[in-house]
C-alpha positions as CSV (number, residue, x, y, z in Angstrom):
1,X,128.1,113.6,108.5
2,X,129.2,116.5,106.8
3,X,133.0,117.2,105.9
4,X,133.4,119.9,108.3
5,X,132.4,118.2,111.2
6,X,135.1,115.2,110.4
7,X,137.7,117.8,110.4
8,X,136.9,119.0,113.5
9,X,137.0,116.0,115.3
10,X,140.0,115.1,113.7
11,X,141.5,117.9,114.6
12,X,140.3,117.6,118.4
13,X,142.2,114.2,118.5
14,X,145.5,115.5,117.2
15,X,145.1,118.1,119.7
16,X,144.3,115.3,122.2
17,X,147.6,113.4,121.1
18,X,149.8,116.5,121.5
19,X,148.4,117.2,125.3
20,X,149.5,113.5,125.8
21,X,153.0,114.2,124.0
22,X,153.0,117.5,126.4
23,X,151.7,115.1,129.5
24,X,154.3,112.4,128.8
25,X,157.1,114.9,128.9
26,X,156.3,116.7,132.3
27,X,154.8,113.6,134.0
28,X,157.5,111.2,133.2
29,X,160.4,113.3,134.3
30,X,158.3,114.2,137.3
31,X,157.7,110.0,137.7
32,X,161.2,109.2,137.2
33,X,161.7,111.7,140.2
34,X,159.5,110.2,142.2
35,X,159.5,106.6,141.0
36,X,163.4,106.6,142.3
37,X,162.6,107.8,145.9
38,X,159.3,105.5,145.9
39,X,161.4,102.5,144.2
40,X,158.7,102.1,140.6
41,X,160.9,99.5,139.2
42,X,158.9,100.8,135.5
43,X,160.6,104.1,135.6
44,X,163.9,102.7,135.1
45,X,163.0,100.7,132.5
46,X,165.5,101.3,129.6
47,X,162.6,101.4,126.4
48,X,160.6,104.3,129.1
49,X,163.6,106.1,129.3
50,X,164.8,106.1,126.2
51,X,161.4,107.2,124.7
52,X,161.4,109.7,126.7
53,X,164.7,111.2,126.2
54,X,164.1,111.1,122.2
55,X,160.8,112.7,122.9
56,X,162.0,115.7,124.5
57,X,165.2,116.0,122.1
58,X,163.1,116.0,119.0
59,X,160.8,118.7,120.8
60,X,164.1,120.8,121.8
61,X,165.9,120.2,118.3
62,X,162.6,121.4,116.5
63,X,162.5,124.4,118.6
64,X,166.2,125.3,118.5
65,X,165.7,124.8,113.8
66,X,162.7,127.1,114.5
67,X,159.8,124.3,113.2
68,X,156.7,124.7,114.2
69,X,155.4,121.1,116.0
70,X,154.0,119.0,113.4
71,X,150.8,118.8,115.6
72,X,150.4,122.3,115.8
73,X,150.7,122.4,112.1
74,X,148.5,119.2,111.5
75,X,146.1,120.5,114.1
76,X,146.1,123.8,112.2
77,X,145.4,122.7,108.3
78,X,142.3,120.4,109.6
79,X,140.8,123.7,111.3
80,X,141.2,125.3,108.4
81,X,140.0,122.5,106.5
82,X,136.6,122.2,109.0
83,X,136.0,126.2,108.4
84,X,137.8,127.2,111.5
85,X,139.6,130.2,111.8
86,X,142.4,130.3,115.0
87,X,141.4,128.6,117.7
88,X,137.6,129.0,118.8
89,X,136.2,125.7,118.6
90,X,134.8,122.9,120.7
91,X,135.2,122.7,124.6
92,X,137.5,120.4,124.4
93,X,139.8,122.7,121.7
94,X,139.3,125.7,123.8
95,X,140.8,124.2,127.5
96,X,143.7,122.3,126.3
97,X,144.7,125.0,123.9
98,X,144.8,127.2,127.2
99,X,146.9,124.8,128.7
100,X,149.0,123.9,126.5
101,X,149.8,126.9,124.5
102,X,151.4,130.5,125.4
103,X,152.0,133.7,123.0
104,X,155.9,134.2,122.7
105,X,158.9,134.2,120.5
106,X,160.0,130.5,119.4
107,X,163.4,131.2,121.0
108,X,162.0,131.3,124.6
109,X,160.3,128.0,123.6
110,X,163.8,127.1,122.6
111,X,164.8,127.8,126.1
112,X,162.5,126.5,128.3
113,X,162.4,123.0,126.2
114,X,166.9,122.9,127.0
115,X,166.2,123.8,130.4
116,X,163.5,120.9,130.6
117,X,165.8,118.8,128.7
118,X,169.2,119.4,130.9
119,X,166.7,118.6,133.7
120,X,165.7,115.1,132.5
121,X,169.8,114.3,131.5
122,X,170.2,115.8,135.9
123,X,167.7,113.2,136.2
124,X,168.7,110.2,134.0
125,X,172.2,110.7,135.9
126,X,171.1,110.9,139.0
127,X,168.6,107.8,138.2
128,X,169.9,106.2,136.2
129,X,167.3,103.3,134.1
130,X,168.1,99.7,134.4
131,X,171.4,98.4,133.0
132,X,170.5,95.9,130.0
133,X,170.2,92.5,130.8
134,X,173.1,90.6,129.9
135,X,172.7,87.7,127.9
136,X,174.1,84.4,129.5
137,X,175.7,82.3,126.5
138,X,174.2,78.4,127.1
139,X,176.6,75.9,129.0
140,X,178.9,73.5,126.8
């Protein structure tokens, strides 16, 4: 198997992994929504939640420093490294790149991640996760 071809799929599964970062984002606000009025004990859980919140805030701090995602920029240097130029590429390269990605200035990126992210604190107030379990010290 030649070099190319290892960079290419390598660069399919970070591109893979960032749909499933993008995924996990949208679907689990949208699950802690629903999970609340359908009573999913799992969407309260405290590491879900948390993960979720630290997610989004490192996507929305990123935006706001002007970084380019560390996928996109991973996901770039293997294409480059496989002989790609842009993003024309495999099938699976082509669709979620026009899902997930849209032509304008970072700051609207910036925007649309606080909005998101003021959504998903609306949402952590209003459902909140699971208090922690306190810890019973044995009888004496």
């Amino acid at each position: 198997m030649d070099d190319a071809r290892i960079y290419r799929w390598l660069a399919d599964a970070v591109l893979l992994v960032h749909a499933a970062v993008v995924l996990f984002l949208i679907g689990g606000w949208i699950a802690i929504c629903l999970g609340h009025w359908r009573g999913w004990s799992w969407t309260r859980h405290r590491t879900f939640r948390w993960t979720h919140l630290a997610t989004l805030g490192i996507v929305t701090l990123q935006a706001w420093l002007g970084w380019l995602c560390p996928l996109t920029t991973l996901e770039s240097w293997l294409r480059h490294r496989a002989g790609q130029a842009g993003y024309n590429g495999t099938f699976i390269q082509y669709w979620v790149h026009r899902v997930l990605f849209w032509e304008a200035p970072l700051w609207v990126f910036a925007l649309a991640y606080t909005g998101f992210t003021l959504l998903v604190l609306w949402a952590w107030w209003k459902f909140p996760p699971n208090p922690p379990p306190h810890r019973r010290l044995p009888d004496r």
